[in-house]
Phi, psi and omega in degrees: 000136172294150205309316192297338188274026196245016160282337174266150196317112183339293216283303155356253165306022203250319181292313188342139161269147167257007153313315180292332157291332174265014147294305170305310160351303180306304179315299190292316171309339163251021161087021180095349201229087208217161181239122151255098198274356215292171191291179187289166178094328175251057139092025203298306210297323171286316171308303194301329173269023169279295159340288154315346203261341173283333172297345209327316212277354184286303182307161028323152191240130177228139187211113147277143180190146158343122231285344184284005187240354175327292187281349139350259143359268155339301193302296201324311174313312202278346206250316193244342178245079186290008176285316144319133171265122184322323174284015177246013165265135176233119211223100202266118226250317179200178190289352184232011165266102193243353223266340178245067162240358188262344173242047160219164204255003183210118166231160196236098160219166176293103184348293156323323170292346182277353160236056169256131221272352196245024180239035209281299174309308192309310201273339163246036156251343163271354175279003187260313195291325178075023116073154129256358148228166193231124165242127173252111180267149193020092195259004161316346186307323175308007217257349158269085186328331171248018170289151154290343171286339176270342185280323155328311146343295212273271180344343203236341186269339193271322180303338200273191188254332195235155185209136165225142180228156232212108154235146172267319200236087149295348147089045174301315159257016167235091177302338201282349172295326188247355171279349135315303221283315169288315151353269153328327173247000156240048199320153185059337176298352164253358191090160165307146140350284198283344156298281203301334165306294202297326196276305206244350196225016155060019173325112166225169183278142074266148196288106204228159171066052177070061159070005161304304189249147185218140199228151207259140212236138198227048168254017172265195103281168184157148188091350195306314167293352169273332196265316168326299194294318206274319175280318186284331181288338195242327179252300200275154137222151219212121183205114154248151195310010183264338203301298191264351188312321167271034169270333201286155177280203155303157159323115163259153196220113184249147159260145180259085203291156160197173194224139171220126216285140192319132189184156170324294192311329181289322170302333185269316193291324166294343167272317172315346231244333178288329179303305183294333170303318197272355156238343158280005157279335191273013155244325164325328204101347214254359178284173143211187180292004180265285183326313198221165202254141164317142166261152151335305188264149160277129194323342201255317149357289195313293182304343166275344187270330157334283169328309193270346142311314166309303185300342164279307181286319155307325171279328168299315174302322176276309187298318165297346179253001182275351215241000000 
């Protein structure tokens, strides 16, 4: 492990890749205010949180993230920074829970509530708090210069002195996608919009609706290896997995908790889940015709076809929590 990593938490620094160590490097080498771009799977939730974890003295802890990823989150915490304490975690609950981010050292929320038309007391109590580090998780969410969730954002991430920000698909080839997201942890190193459109985003006039109207249109690209350079020297790092493969371990298998709030889906899910119990007792053997009624089908059928119904509806359950 490198000399600089020896602040963090034995178990911590033990797990560490050594690609994953030099992304926290990166990080700390740029003051805390970094883009980590690696692809999925290699471990962003930990650099980041070392990261945040060498500033400590710094915190509040603010960690935005997709609302299915909350709990995540959490286990993580709970898992590599045992110094935390449960009653310093604050895991923000609704648009008007507000009342413990000011006596807690790590609070949590969900994208979602920041483009909720009823979370107005939330958002200006983290743009009030003043965070001093900030983890933004799948921060392309950001990719939009006139959401509301980017503009709450953006003010509570310029405030803070340290910000990480944590994506897999950084949007490399749609430059016009990433300038929020560098802006923010560089104000001016890109420049205006329309600098930086003109300059990366292959920016032009056309012409729509028979030459009436006329609109400037900045989804293109260009420049990409000057903007590839400019984002590695200053902001980003970026590793995919072919990049590290022989660093990577064996298959990891994670469980993922999310909470899922009373709805038609949860009633479906609870019903598949009981079907599949009730056909691994009809292979187990452990039923009988009183307890349980036979099936029609063979059980083991059943249970593949189960399985692939579980697996929909658990994704159908996260995509719905994504929002």
């Amino acid at each position: 492990m490198a000399p600089r990593l020896k602040f963090l938490p034995d178990a911590l620094s033990r797990t560490l890749l050594e690609f994953q160590q030099e992304g926290i490097l990166f990080g700390i080498s740029k003051n805390g205010r970094c883009l980590i771009g690696d692809e999925m799977g290699l471990g962003k939730t930990l650099q980041a949180l070392s990261i945040a974890y060498y500033y400590k003295i710094e915190w509040p802890l603010l960690i935005v993230c997709p609302s299915s990823m909350r709990f995540p989150w959490i286990e993580e915490i709970e898992k590599w920074l045992p110094d935390i304490q449960p009653h310093e975690l604050n895991l923000v609950q609704s648009g008007i829970d507000a009342s413990n981010i000011k006596t807690s050292k790590i609070s949590i929320v969900g994208y979602g509530l920041l483009s909720h038309s009823g979370s107005r007391l939330l958002i200006n109590c983290l743009k009030e708090m003043r965070f001093g580090v900030v983890i933004v998780d799948e921060s392309h969410y950001m990719k939009n210069r006139k959401a509301a969730r980017t503009k709450a954002l953006i003010s509570v991430i310029k405030q803070a002195k340290r910000a990480v920000l944590l994506t897999g698909t950084p949007a490399l080839a749609r430059p016009e996608e990433l300038y929020v997201q560098v802006d923010v942890l560089k104000p001016n190193l890109l420049g205006s919009f329309n600098r930086f459109a003109n300059r990366y985003c292959d920016a032009h006039t056309e012409h729509v609706c028979g030459g009436k109207i006329r609109n400037w249109n900045t989804q293109g690209a260009s420049n990409l290896e000057e903007l590839h350079n400019v984002l590695k020297t200053n902001v980003m790092i970026r590793r995919l997995k072919r990049h590290v493969l022989t660093q990577l371990p064996a298959k990891r298998r994670q469980r993922i908790t999310f909470d899922l709030a009373e709805s038609e889906a949860k009633k479906q899910l609870g019903e598949v889940i009981e079907e599949f119990r009730s056909a691994c007792k009809q292979v187990k053997g452990s039923s009988s015709s009183q307890s349980q009624p036979a099936m029609d089908t063979n059980p083991l059928f059943e249970m593949k076809r189960l399985a692939t119904v579980l697996y929909k509806q658990t994704g159908l359950s996260k995509v719905w929590k994504q929002s």
